[in-house]
N, C-alpha and C positions, 0 to 999 in steps of 0.2 A: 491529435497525434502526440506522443510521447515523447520528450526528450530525446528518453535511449533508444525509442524506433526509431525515431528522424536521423541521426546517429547513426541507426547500421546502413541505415538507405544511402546516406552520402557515403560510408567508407563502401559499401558495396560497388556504388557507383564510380568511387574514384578506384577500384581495384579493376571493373573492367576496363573504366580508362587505360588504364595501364598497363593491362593483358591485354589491348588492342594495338596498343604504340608498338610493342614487343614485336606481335604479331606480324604488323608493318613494316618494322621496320626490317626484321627476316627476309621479308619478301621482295624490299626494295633490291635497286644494283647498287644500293652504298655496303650490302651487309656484306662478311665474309672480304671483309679488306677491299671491296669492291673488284674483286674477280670473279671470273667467269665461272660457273658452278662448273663444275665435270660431269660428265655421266658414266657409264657402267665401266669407263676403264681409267683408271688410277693416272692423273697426272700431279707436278711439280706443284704445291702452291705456293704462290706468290715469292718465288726465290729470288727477283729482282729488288724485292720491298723488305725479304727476313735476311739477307746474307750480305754483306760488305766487308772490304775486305779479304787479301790474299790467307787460303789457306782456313778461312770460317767456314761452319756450316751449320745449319740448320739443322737438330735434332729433338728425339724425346718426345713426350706426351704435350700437346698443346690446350690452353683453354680459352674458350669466349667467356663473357659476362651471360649472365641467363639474360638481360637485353639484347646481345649482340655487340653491343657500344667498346666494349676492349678485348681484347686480344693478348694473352701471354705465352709466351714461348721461351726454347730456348737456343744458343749458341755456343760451341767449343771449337776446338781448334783439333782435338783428338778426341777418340773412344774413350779411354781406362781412365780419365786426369781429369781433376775437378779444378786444375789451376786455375783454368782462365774460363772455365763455366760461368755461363750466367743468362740467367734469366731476366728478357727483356718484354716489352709491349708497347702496343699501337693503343688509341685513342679516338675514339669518334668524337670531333669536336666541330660545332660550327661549319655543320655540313662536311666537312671531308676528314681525312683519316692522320694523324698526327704519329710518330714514332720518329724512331724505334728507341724509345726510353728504358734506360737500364732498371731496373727495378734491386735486384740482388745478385749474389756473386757466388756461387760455389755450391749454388742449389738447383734443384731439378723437378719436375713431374709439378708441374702448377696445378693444383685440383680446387675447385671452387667449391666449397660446402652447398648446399641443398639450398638455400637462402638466399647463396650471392652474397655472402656477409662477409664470409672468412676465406683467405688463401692458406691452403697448405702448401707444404714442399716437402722431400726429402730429402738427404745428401747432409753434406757436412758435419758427419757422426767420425764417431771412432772405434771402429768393427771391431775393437776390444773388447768394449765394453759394452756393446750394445748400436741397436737404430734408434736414432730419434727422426720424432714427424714434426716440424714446423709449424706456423701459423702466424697470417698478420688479420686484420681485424679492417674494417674498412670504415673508415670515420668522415665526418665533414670533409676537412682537409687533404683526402688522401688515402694511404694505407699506413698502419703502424707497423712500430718494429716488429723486425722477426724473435718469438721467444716458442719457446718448447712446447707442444703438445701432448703426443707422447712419448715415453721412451722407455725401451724394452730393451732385455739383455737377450733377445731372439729378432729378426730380421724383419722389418717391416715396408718390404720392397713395393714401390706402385700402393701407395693408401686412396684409397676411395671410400670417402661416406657418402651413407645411402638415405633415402626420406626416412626409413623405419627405425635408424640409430645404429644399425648395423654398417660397420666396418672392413669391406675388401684389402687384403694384401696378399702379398707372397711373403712367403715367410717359411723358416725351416721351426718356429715354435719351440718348443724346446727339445728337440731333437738334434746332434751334430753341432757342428762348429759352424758358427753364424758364417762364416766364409766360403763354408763347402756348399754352394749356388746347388748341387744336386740333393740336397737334401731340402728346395725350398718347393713347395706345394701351394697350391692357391687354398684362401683359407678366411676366414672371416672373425671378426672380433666384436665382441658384443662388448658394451662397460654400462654396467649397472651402480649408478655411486661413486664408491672406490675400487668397487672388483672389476678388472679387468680379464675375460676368458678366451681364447684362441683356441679355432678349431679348423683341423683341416678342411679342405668341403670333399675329397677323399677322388673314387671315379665316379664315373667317366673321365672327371674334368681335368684332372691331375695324372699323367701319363711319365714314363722314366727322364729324370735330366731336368734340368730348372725348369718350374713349374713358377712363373713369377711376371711376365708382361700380361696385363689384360685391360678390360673396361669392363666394368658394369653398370648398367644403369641405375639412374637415382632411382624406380621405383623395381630393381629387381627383380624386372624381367627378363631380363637376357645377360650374356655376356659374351666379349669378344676375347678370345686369349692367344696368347702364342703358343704355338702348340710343333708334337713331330721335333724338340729340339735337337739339334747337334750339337758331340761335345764342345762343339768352336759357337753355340749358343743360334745358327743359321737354324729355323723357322718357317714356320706358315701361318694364316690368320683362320681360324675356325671360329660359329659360334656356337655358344651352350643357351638352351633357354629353361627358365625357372620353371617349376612343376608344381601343382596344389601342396604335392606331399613335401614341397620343401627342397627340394632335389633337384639335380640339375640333367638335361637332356645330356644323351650322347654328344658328342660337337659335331659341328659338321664345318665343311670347308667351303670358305668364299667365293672359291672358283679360282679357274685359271686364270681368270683375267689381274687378279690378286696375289695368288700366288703362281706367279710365273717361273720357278726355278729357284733355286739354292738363292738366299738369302738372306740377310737380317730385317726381320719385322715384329718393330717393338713401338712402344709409347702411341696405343691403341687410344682413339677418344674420338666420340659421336657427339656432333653439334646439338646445342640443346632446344632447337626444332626438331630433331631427329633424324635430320636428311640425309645429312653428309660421316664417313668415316675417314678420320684423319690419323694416317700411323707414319712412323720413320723408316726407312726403307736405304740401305747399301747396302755394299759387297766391301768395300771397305771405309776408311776416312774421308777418302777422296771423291767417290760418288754419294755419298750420303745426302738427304735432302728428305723435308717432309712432305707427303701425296694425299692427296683428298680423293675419293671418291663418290657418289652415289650410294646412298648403303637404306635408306626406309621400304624401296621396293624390293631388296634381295631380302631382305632381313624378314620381310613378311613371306614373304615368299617361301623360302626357304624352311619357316616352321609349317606347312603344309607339305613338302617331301618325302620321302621315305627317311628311317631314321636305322642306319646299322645297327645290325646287336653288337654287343661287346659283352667280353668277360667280366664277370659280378666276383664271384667266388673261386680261385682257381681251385683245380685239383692234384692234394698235394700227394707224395709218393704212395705207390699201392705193394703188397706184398701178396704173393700164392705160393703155394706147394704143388710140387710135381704130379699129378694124379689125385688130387684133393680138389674137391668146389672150391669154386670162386664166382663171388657175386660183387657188382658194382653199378649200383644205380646211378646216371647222371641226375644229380639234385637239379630242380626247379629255380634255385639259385646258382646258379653254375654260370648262365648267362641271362641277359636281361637285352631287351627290345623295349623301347620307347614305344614303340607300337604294339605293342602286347606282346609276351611270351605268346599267346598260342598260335602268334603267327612263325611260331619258328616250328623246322625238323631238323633233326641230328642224323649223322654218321659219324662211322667210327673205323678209323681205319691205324695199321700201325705207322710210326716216323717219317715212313718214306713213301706212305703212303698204297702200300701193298696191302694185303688181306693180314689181320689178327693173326697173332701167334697162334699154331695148331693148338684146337682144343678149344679155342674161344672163339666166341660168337656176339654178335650185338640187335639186340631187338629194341628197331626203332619205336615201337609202341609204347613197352615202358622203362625205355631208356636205358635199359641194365648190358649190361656187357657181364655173361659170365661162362662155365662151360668148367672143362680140367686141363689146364694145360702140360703137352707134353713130353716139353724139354725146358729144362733150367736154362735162366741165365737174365739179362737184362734187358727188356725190350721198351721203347718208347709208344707210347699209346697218344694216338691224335683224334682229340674227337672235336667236330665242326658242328654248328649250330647255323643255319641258312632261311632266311626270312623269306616272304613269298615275292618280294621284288628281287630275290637272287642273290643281293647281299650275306654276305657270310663271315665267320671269324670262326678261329681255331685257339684252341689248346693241346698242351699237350703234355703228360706226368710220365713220368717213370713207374715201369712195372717189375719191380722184383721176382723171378720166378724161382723157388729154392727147392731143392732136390726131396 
């Protein structure tokens, strides 16, 4: 036997080792802080062990070690203020769990690189000039200081890298003032060298109003996002799943048992067994705290469902003349179905939901809406697209009618 075969045999062998300890140690009751897992409805975790202290709380994106063995998080005292922010962690040591050790101060969203090698963070920028992303390096001794990864004069909200080199954030890109939260879109970053590229990832996935809490997973299959925002940034948790062609599914919703009512649900992240979802959840400063749930049997599940259609292409204002043809084909891109267009049929009705303006007509066959119509003026045209599970969405354009 060879050297360098004898050689791959042992590291092979010591990697199972160590994909098995992993594995173990997931399964034991030391892992997850040593609490009790949850199942299908979202409680508190471990708020006796993350929160001390009048007036602290628990919030933000949380991470495990891809062992299990640490634990980072973080705590504030308020929402909008990075005064007294910071990001702390537990320790498996010598059989039981060690904390809550301060780690940094004014930073937020711990994300572990793909490796377990590198801590990011965000925060402690200056929205003048730009986001920077963090990073400490993980050595013998510990972790090293915090120094700059990236930084960009566009928004680099919630970063997550992925096994493939691809980069998740929200980000307004170079679009608007890095301030204005509605101008921020989920969006992904590729960096090849020196070039740096940011792209939005466009819809489904990206809906009106900050577009910027999510998880994706390291090998980009899915993702979790906040979604439905209100201007006061109050939420729901849907997920999107990745498509061969690159694309991302419609979303769909957790359920009620998750989104139970008006509230903030942000600093989304799935344990790196894949079992559990872990997000931040108040109404405001005061009940804030972070919830774990069950999340590998909905999450399967749930890409076996039916998948709404949604609007692809709107359609943008139309014009006619009084007693003149008029034709308007519904484009094939108009809406799109995760389940295939051909499971969808259209109507078409006016605004309020009445019959077409006199003169006009619509054939659901080849989707054209045309005819003469016979009075001027402005009318709203609503045309619906309806999958064969009954699901349905609408649009609706403006119809010029001139004399």
């Amino acid at each position: 036997m060879s050297k360098l075969l004898f050689l791959s045999i042992v590291l092979l062998a010591i990697s199972s080792v160590c994909m098995s300890q992993q594995a173990h140690f997931w399964s034991s009751t030391h892992a997850y802080l040593g609490q009790i897992p949850p199942g299908d409805k979202p409680v508190k975790f471990a708020p006796d062990l993350l929160v001390t202290g009048s007036g602290v709380f628990s919030l933000d994106r949380v991470a495990f070690s891809p062992d299990g063995t640490s634990f980072y998080y973080c705590v504030n005292d308020a929402w909008f203020s990075g005064k007294n922010l910071r990001v702390k962690y537990f320790e498996y040591k010598n059989g039981k769990w060690i904390g809550q050790k301060l780690l940094i101060e004014h930073h937020y969203a711990p994300t572990f690189s793909p490796d377990g090698k590198t801590l990011y963070f965000i925060g402690g920028a200056n929205k003048s000039i730009g986001d920077v992303v963090w990073q400490m390096h993980r050595t013998p001794t510990g972790w090293s200081g915090l120094v700059p990864y990236i930084q960009k004069p566009y928004g680099l909200y919630d970063f997550i890298p992925t096994l493939s080199g691809n980069i998740y954030v929200g980000s307004n890109g170079n679009q608007g003032n890095i301030k204005d939260f509605t101008t921020y879109t989920f969006s992904k970053i590729t960096v090849s060298g020196k070039d740096t590229t940011i792209q939005s990832l466009g819809i489904p996935l990206n809906s009106p109003g900050f577009n910027g809490d999510f998880f994706v997973a390291k090998d980009e299959s899915y993702m979790v996002i906040s979604t439905k925002e209100w201007p006061t940034y109050e939420c729901e948790l849907y997920v999107s799943y990745h498509k061969p062609d690159n694309t991302w599914t419609n979303p769909k919703s957790l359920g009620p048992l998750i989104n139970d009512g008006v509230a903030h649900r942000w600093g989304e992240y799935v344990t790196p067994d894949n079992k559990y979802l872990f997000y931040s959840h108040g109404h405001s400063a005061k009940d804030c705290a972070i919830y774990w749930v069950r999340f590998d049997k909905p999450l399967e599940c749930l890409k076996h469902t039916n998948f709404e259609p949604y609007v692809k292409s709107p359609i943008g204002e139309q014009s006619a003349t009084v007693g003149q043809s008029f034709s308007l084909q519904i484009s094939d891109n108009t809406f799109f179905d995760d389940d295939g267009n051909n499971t969808l049929s259209y109507s078409v009705t006016s605004g309020d939901g009445r019959a077409l303006p006199a003169g006009l007509m619509f054939d659901p066959a080849t989707k054209t809406i045309s005819g003469k119509p016979v009075a001027s003026g402005n009318y709203v045209v609503k045309v619906t697209a309806t999958d064969t599970a009954k699901a349905n969405i609408s649009l609706a354009f403006l119809l010029k009618v001139n004399n």
